[in-house]
Phi, psi and omega in degrees: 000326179290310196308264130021292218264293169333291176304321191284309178293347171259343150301313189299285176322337185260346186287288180323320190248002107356288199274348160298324193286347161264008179239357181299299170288330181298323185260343176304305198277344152314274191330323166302262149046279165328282208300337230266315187271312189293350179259354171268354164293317215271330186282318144351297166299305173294334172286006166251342163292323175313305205265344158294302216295323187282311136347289215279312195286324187281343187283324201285323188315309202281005158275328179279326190261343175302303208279351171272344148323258193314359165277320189298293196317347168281293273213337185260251216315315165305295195316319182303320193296303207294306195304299164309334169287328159301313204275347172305327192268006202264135170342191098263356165314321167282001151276005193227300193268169182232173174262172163358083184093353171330118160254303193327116176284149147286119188212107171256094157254140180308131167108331166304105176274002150220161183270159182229150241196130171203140185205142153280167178214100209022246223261020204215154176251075208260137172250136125270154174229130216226135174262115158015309194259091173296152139206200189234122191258149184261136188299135193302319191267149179259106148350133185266145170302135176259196198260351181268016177065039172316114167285333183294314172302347222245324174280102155339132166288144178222136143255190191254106164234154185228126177298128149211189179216138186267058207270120171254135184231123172247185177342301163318327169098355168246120169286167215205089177248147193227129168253134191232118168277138166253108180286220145255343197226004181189160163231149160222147188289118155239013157199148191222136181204187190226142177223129192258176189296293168314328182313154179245140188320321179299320197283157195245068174298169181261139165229047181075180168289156154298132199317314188295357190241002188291151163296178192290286190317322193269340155285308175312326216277284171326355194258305164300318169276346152288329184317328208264309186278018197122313188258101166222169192299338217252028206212006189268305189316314182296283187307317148313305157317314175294325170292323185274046147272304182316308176308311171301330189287302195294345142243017159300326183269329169298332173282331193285333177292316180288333195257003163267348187267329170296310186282005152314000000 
């Protein structure tokens, strides 16, 4: 009978884990399953929130870079407005007549911030290279205040210098070059040197002392041999004027450049 009793409970205990042990993988892989799906809604989701957020974020950059496009093109056409109306009142004659005694062909080219001077002269070959950008240097003495509080008196004098390099060349090909500012009342030397066909650009060739330390005579003398060859004060106001034309031109066409490049 013990016996009996005995037997039914270990049948019963071998049944129970019998039907845990066959129901255990069944709810393990519902449950993977499960997780299997919620992580894949969720990685779903998010990626449609990325791709609505990345969506949304490219319309707006490209609504936002439209429209300061299109504010800069404005802000260019004034600026354009405004540039032709300065450039209306300018002589356009001197572009055509020259003064008096002028020897130099003109060679202007568009895009260019200087102008070039070019002449024979018996065996030589003279270049100017004339810069664009003119200015005005302030005079060492400044008018003295008078006791009635003159303000005109009272204001520094400016003259006009125009930067230019001076290259006399003969056959040979060694050049003779000057840096000269040009006044209306004076040219002044400010450095003089030789340049040979061959130098390389790298070498630290000697190129004399400063023109100022040079003797007194021997500077009039250099003053006088640009003189004979073209460059004197009475031809400078006219070169000022052709540049600050120039300047002007060339910059109407550079806003006009930028604002064909905005608008692309």
């Amino acid at each position: 009978m013990a016996l009996s009793t005995v037997f039914r409970r270990a049948s019963s205990t071998v049944a129970t884990l019998a039907f845990r042990a066959a129901r255990s993988p069944v709810s393990f892989r519902s449950g993977a399953v499960s997780a299997e799906k919620l992580i894949l809604g969720s990685q779903i989701m998010r990626g449609s929130v990325s791709s609505f957020s990345f969506s949304r974020f490219s319309t707006e950059s490209a609504i936002t870079k439209t429209t300061a496009d299109e504010s800069l093109v404005r802000v260019i056409e004034s600026e354009i407005d405004c540039a032709v109306e300065e450039e209306a009142p300018h002589d356009t004659s001197i572009l055509e007549e020259k003064p008096e005694g002028f020897p130099f062909e003109i060679i202007d080219t568009p895009g260019e911030r200087t102008v070039l001077l070019r002449r024979k002269f018996e065996d030589e070959t003279i270049q100017v290279v004339v810069d664009s950008v003119a200015s005005y240097d302030d005079e060492e003495d400044e008018a003295e205040p008078n006791d009635e509080g003159d303000d005109e008196d009272q204001e520094s004098v400016g003259k006009i210098r125009v930067p230019m390099v001076v290259s006399v060349e003969k056959g040979d090909g060694v050049c003779l070059e000057f840096g000269v500012s040009a006044y209306p009342d004076e040219i002044v030397i400010d450095s003089l040197s030789i340049k040979q066909p061959q130098e390389s650009e790298n070498e630290l060739a000697y190129e004399g002392p400063d023109f100022d330390d040079l003797d007194e005579n021997l500077q009039k003398a250099f003053h006088r041999y640009l003189e004979i060859r073209g460059i004197k004060p009475s031809f400078t106001t006219f070169l000022a004027d052709y540049v600050a034309n120039k300047d002007s031109r060339e910059y109407l066409q550079w806003l006009k450049d930028l604002k064909s490049f905005v608008e692309k």
